[in-house]
C-alpha positions in Angstrom: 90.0 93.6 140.7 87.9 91.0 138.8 87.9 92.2 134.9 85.9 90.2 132.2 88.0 91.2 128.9 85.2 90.9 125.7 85.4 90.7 122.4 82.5 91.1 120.3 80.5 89.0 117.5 81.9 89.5 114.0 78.9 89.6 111.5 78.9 87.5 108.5 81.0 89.2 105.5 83.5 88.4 103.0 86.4 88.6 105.8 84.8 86.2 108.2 85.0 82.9 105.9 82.1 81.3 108.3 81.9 78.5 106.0 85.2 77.8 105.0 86.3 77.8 109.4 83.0 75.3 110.3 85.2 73.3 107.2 88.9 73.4 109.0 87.3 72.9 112.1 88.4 75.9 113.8 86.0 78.9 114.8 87.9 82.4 114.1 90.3 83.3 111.6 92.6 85.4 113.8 92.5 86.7 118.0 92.0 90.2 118.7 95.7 91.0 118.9 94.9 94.6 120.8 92.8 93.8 123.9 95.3 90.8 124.3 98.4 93.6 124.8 95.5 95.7 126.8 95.3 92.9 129.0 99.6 93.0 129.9 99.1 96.6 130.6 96.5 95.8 133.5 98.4 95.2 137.1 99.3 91.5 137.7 97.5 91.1 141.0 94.4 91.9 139.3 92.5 88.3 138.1 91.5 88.4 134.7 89.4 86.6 132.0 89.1 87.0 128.5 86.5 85.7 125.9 86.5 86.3 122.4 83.1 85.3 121.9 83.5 84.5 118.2 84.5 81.7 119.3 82.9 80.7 123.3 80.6 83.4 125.0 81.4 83.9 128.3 79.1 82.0 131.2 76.7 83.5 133.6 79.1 83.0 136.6 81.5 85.0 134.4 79.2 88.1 134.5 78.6 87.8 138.5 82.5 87.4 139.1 83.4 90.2 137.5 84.2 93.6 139.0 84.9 95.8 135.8 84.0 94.9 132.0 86.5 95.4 129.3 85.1 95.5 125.4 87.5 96.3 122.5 85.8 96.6 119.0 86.1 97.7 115.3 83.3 99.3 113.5 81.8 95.9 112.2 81.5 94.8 115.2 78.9 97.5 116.4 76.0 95.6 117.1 77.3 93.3 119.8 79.5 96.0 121.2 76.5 97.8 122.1 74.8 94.8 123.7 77.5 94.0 125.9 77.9 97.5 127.4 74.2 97.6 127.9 73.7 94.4 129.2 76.7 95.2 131.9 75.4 98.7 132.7 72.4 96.8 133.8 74.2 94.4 135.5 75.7 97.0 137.9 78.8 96.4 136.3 81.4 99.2 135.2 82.6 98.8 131.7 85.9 100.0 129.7 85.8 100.1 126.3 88.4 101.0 123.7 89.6 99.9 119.7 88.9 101.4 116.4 85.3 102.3 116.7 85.4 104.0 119.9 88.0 106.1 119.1 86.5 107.0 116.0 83.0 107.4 117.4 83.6 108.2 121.2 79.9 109.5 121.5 78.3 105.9 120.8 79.9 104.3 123.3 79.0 107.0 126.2 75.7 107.0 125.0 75.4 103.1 125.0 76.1 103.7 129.4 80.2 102.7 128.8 81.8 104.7 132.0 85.3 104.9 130.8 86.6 105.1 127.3 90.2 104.4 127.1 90.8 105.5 123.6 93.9 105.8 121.1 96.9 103.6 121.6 96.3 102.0 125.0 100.3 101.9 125.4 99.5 105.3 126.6 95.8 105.3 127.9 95.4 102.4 129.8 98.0 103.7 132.7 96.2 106.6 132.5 92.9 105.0 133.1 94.5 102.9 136.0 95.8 106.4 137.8 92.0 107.5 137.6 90.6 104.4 139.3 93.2 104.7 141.9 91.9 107.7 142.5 88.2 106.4 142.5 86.7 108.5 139.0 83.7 106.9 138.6 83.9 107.5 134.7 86.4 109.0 132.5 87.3 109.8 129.2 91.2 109.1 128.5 92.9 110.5 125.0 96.4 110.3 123.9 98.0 113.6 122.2 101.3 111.5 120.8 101.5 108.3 119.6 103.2 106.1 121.7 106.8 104.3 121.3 106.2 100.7 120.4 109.5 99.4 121.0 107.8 100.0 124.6 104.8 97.5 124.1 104.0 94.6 126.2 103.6 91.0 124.8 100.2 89.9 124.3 98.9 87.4 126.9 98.6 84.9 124.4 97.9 82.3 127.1 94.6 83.8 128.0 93.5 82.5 124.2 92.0 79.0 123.4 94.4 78.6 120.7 93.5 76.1 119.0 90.2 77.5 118.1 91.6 79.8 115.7 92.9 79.0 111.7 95.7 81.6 112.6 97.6 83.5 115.1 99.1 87.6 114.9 101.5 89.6 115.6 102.4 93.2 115.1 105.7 94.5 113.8 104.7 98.0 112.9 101.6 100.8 113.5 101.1 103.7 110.8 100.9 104.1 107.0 103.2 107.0 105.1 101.1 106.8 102.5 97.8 109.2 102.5 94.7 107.5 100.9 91.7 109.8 101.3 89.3 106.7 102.6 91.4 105.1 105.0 91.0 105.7 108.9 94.9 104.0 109.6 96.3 107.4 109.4 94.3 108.7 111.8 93.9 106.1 114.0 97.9 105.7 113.9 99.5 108.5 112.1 101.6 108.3 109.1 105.1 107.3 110.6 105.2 103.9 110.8 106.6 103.1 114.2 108.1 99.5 114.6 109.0 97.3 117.4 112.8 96.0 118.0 113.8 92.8 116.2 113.9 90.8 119.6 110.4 92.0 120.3 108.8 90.1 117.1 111.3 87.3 118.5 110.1 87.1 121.3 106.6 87.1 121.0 107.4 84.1 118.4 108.8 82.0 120.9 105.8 82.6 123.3 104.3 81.3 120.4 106.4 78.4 119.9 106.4 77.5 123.8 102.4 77.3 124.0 102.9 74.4 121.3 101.7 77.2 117.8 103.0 75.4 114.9 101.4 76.8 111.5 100.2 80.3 110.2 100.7 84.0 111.7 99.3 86.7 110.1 101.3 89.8 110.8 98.5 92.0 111.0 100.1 95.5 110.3 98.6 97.8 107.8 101.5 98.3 105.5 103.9 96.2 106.9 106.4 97.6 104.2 105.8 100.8 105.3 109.3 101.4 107.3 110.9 99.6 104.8 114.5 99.9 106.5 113.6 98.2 109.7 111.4 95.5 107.8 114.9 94.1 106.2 116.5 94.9 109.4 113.5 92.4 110.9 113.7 89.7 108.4 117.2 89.5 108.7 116.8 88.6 112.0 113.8 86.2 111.5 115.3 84.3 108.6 118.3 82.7 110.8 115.2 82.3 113.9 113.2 80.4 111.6 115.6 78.2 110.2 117.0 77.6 113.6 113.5 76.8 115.0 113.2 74.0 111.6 110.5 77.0 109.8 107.6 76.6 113.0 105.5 78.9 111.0 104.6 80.7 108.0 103.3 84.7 107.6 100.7 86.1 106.1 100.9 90.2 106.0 99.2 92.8 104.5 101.4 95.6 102.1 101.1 98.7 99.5 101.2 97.3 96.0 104.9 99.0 95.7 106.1 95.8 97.0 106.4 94.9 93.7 109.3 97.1 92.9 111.2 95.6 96.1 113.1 92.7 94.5 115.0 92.3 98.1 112.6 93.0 99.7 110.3 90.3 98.2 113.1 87.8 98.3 113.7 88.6 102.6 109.9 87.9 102.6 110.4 84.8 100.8 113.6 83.1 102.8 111.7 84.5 106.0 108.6 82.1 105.6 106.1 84.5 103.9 103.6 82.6 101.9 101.2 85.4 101.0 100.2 89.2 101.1 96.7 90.9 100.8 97.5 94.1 98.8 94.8 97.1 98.9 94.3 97.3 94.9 91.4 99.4 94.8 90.4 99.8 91.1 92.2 99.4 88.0 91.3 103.0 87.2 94.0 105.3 87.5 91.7 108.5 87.7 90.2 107.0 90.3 93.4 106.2 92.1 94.3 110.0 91.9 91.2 111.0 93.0 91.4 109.1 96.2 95.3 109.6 96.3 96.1 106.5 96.4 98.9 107.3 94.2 101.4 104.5 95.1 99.2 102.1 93.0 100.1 104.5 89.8 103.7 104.6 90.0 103.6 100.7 88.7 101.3 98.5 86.2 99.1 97.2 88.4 98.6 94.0 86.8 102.4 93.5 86.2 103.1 93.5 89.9 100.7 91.5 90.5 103.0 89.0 88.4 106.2 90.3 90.3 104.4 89.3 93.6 103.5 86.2 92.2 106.5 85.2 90.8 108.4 85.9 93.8 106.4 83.0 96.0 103.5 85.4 97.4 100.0 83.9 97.3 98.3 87.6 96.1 95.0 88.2 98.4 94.0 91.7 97.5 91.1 94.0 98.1 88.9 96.5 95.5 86.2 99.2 96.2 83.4 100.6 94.1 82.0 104.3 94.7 85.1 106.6 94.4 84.0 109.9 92.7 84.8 110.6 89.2 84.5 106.9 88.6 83.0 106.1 85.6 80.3 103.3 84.8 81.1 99.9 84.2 84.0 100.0 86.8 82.2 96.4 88.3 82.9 94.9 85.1 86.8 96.5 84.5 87.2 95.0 87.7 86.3 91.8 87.0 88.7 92.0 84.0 91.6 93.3 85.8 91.0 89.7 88.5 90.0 88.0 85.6 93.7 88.9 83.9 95.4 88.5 87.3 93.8 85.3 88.6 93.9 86.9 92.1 91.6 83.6 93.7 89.6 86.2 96.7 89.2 89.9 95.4 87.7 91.3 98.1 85.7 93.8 96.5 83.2 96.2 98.7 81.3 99.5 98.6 83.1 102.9 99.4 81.8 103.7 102.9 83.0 107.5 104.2 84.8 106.7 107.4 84.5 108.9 110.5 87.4 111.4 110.9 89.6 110.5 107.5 89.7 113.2 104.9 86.7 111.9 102.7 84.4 112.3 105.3 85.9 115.7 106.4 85.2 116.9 102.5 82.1 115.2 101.6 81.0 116.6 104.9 82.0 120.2 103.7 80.2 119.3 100.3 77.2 118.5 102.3 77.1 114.8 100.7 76.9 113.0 103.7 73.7 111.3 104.9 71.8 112.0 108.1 73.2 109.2 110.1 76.1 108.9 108.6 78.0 108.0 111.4 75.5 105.4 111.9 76.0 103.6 108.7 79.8 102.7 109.5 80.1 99.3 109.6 76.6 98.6 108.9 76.4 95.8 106.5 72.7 96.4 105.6 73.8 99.8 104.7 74.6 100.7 100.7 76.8 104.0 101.3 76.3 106.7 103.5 77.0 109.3 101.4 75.8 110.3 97.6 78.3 109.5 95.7 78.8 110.9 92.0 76.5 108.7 90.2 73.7 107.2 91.2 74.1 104.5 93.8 72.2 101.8 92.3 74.1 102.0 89.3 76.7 101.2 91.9 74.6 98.2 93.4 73.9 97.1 90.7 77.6 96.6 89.6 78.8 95.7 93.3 76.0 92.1 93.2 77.2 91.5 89.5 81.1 92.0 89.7 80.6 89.5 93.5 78.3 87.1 91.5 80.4 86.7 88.1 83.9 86.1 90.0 82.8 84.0 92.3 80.6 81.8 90.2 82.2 78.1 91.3 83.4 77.1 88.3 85.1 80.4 87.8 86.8 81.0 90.9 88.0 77.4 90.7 89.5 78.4 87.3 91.4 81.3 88.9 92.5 79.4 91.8 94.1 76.6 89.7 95.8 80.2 86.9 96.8 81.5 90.4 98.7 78.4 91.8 100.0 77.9 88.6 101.8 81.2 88.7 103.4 81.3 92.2 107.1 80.1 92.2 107.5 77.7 94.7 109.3 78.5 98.2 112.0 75.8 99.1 111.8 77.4 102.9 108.4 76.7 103.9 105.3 75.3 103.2 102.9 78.1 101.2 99.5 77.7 102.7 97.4 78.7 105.7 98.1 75.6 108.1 95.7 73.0 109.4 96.7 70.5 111.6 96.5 67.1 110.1 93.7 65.5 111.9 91.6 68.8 110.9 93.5 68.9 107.5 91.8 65.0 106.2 88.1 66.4 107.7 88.5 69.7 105.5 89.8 67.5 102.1 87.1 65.2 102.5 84.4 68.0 102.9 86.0 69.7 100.1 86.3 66.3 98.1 82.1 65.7 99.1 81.1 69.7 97.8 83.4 69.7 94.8 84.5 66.2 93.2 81.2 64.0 94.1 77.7 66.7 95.5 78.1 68.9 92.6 78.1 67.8 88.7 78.6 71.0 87.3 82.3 70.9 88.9 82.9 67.6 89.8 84.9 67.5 86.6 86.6 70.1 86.7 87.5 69.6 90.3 89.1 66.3 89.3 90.7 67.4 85.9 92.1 70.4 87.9 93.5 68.7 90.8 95.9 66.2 88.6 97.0 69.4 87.3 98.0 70.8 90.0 99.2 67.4 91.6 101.3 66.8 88.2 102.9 70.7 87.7 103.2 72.1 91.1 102.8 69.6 93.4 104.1 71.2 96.2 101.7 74.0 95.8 99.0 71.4 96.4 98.0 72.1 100.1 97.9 75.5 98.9 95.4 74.7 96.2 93.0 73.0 98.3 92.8 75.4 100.7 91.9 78.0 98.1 89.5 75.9 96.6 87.6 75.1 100.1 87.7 78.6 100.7 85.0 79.3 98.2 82.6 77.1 99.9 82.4 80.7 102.1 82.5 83.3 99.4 79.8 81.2 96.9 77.3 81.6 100.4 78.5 84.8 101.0 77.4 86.4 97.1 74.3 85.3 98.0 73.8 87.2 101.1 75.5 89.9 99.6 72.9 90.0 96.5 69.8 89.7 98.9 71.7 92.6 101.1 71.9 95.0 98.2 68.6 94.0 96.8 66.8 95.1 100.2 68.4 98.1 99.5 67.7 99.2 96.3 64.1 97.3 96.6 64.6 94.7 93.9 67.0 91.9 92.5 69.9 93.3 91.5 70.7 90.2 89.2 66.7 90.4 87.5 67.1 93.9 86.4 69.0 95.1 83.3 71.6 97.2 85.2 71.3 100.4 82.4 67.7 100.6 84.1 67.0 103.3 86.7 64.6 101.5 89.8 61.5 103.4 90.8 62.7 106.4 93.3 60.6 105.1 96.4 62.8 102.0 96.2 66.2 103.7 97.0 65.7 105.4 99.7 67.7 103.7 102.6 66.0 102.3 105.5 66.1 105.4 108.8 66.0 108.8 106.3 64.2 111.4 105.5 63.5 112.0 102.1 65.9 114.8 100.5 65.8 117.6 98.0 69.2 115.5 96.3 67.4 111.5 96.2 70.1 108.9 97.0 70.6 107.1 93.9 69.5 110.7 91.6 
């Protein structure tokens, strides 16, 4: 069997740093960790090629060699995923597909021509989708009922990747969340019990790592990587000695709840074990909110305080807010912008509540009768403002989400928070505290950042010079770090612009020209595909 493993485009948003990779000289932040572990489940004799076409699109002959089509996608990723099953369907091709979109939304991808769906955890469905081509099933649907035991899991066949195309490679220690946030899909996609692999697993996937010549960042790509907080300490207790063995090959970013903070051991495993930063799911600064949406983990602690905690410990703090919960009251944008401006957290992430097939806010805006035809449609979508009415009116909500993007990521801003940041973080005497770039890439990024920052642009170049000596004179081992943040922005100061012309299609005017206490005429809410309804979008 001749299988062409794809993974689809990304679309520009605030995750994809477009800018700030064309800068480092790479093309993708990260590889797709899970069709990479799909592709050790398929049998060896079959001949296999993978393209993650984020960064090379496969070739003509690629399509005529290939036998059977593989796509794995998340919900951003829609567009192209749909292209690619079409455009094989009409190849005569048969085609896979499986991931976090066609899980959550199975019907898309049959109605799109895709002839098998291998869904859930593919620990579990892809043998079961071998068994029924053995048995020559021309399509097939294949579901798991049980999560499966990760300790089990293949390695990824990191040698199928062009690795040096990406800023960072992954690996997965754990799968599930125990916490029970009404917007996120983790839960259902992978339960609420974490499951973790054994200590030598991690190991060993590492040392594939280090034999294919990866020196530099990994981001350890679980949800809550905290979450089994016994076998985390149990891992890095392992991975300390490994890495210092190994003279500290790499450095780990990870993603964790916000009760981190109150893990002073934990924090200081992280530490010893090479972590350099942590993206924590913040939300909003309002605790009603919080409660609402029971993310109730972020109460138990002063939000801004652990931020400090986090900091203090040696963690760069990446972290991620939404706009739209219920209940929330106006002028969240703006208390936002104060919590980040308070923090100096350089990249809040902030975005627009979407309801997300299958978790529990779709299930009870959907009882509520609050979601909008097409919902399901609007997943992902980045042209689409919310696909559901919230509980105030939605441009008040657009109108906040342009402002809040545009004030905190105005240049000379951000710069000011990525120098408060730096400032703040204790330095690690373990390993270096910075996404890595190899040197040769390293001197084309600093003098692209030099050109933008200290010479193209007057309004900073002073500051971007007064700063640096700062930073050179205080913490200079931080310094890397620094500059990494700082060319980073090159990507977000694009990216508010997009965002703001985006959400001004939307709401049919310029979110930044019109006093945001001001209503917009009614014919310019209504989203782009709908009817018009008794309840307007934006009331």
């Amino acid at each position: 069997m001749n299988a062409l493993l794809l993974y689809p485009h990304f679309p520009k948003t605030f995750w994809s740093f477009d800018r700030f990779l064309e800068m480092a000289g790479v093309k993708a932040f990260i590889p797709p960790l899970g069709i990479l572990t799909v592709a050790s489940l398929l049998p060896p004799h079959w001949h296999l090629r993978f393209h993650d076409r984020n960064v090379a699109e496969e070739t003509e002959d690629d399509w005529h060699w290939c036998d059977l089509v593989i796509v794995s996608a998340m919900l951003v990723q829609r567009e192209d995923f749909h292209h690619l099953i079409r455009l094989a369907v009409a190849m005569g091709k048969k085609v896979a597909v499986g991931g976090p979109y066609p899980t959550s939304l199975p019907e898309h991808a049959l109605q799109s021509g895709a002839h098998y769906l291998i869904l859930d955890e593919g620990e579990i469905t892809v043998p079961a989708f071998l068994a029924a081509l053995e048995r020559g099933e021309p399509c097939g649907v294949f579901r798991a009922l049980e999560k499966p035991d990760v300790s089990l899991s293949p390695r990824p066949r990191y040698d199928l990747l062009q690795r040096d195309a990406y800023l960072m490679m992954a690996v997965q220690f754990s799968r599930g969340c125990p916490f029970n946030c009404e917007f996120c899909d983790i839960i259902n996609l992978y339960g609420r019990k974490p499951r973790t692999k054994e200590n030598h697993q991690i190991l060993g996937e590492l040392k594939i790592l280090y034999d294919l010549g990866w020196r530099g960042s990994i981001f350890m790509v679980d949800d809550n990587f905290i979450g089994n907080q016994h076998n985390v300490k149990r891992l890095l207790n392992d991975l300390i000695p490994w890495m210092r063995e190994h003279r500290y090959p790499f450095n780990f970013l990870t993603e964790a709840s916000v009760n981190l903070a109150e893990q002073p051991e934990l924090l200081d495993l992280m530490a010893r074990a090479g972590f350099f930063g942590v993206f924590l799911g913040i939300e909003t600064p309002d605790q009603d909110s919080l409660e609402l949406t029971r993310k109730r983990q972020n109460t138990r602690h002063p939000l801004a305080e652990a931020c400090r905690t986090i900091s203090a410990a040696g963690l760069v703090i990446y972290a991620g807010f939404i706009l739209g919960f219920d209940g929330e009251r106006s002028g969240a944008g703006q208390r936002i912008e104060a919590f980040v401006a308070e923090t100096a957290i350089p990249q809040p992430m902030l975005g627009i509540l979407q309801a997300l097939p299958n978790t529990a806010l779709w299930t009870r805006l959907e009882q509520e009768g609050r979601l909008l035809p097409g919902a399901d449609g609007g997943c992902g979508d980045q042209n689409t403002l919310m696909n559901f009415v919230p509980s105030r009116p939605a441009w008040d909500i657009g109108h906040e989400y342009v402002r809040a993007l545009w004030r905190m990521y105005e240049p000379a801003t951000y710069l000011e928070r990525c120098l408060r940041h730096c400032l703040a973080i204790t330095p690690n005497p373990h390993c270096a505290q910075q996404m890595h770039v190899p040197p040769a890439r390293a001197v084309r990024l600093l003098a692209l950042l030099v050109w933008h920052q200290g010479l193209r642009r007057p309004e900073l170049r002073g500051q971007f010079w007064r700063q640096l000596g700062q930073m050179a004179q205080r913490q200079p081992r931080l310094l890397a770090l620094y500059l990494g943040l700082c060319a980073a922005g090159e990507h977000v100061f694009e990216y508010r612009q997009l965002a703001r012309e985006r959400i001004g299609a939307q709401l049919g005017h310029d979110p930044l020209a019109m006093p945001p206490t001001t209503p917009p005429p009614p014919q310019a809410v209504q989203p782009p595909g709908t009817k018009a309804r008794a309840t307007p979008l934006l009331q």
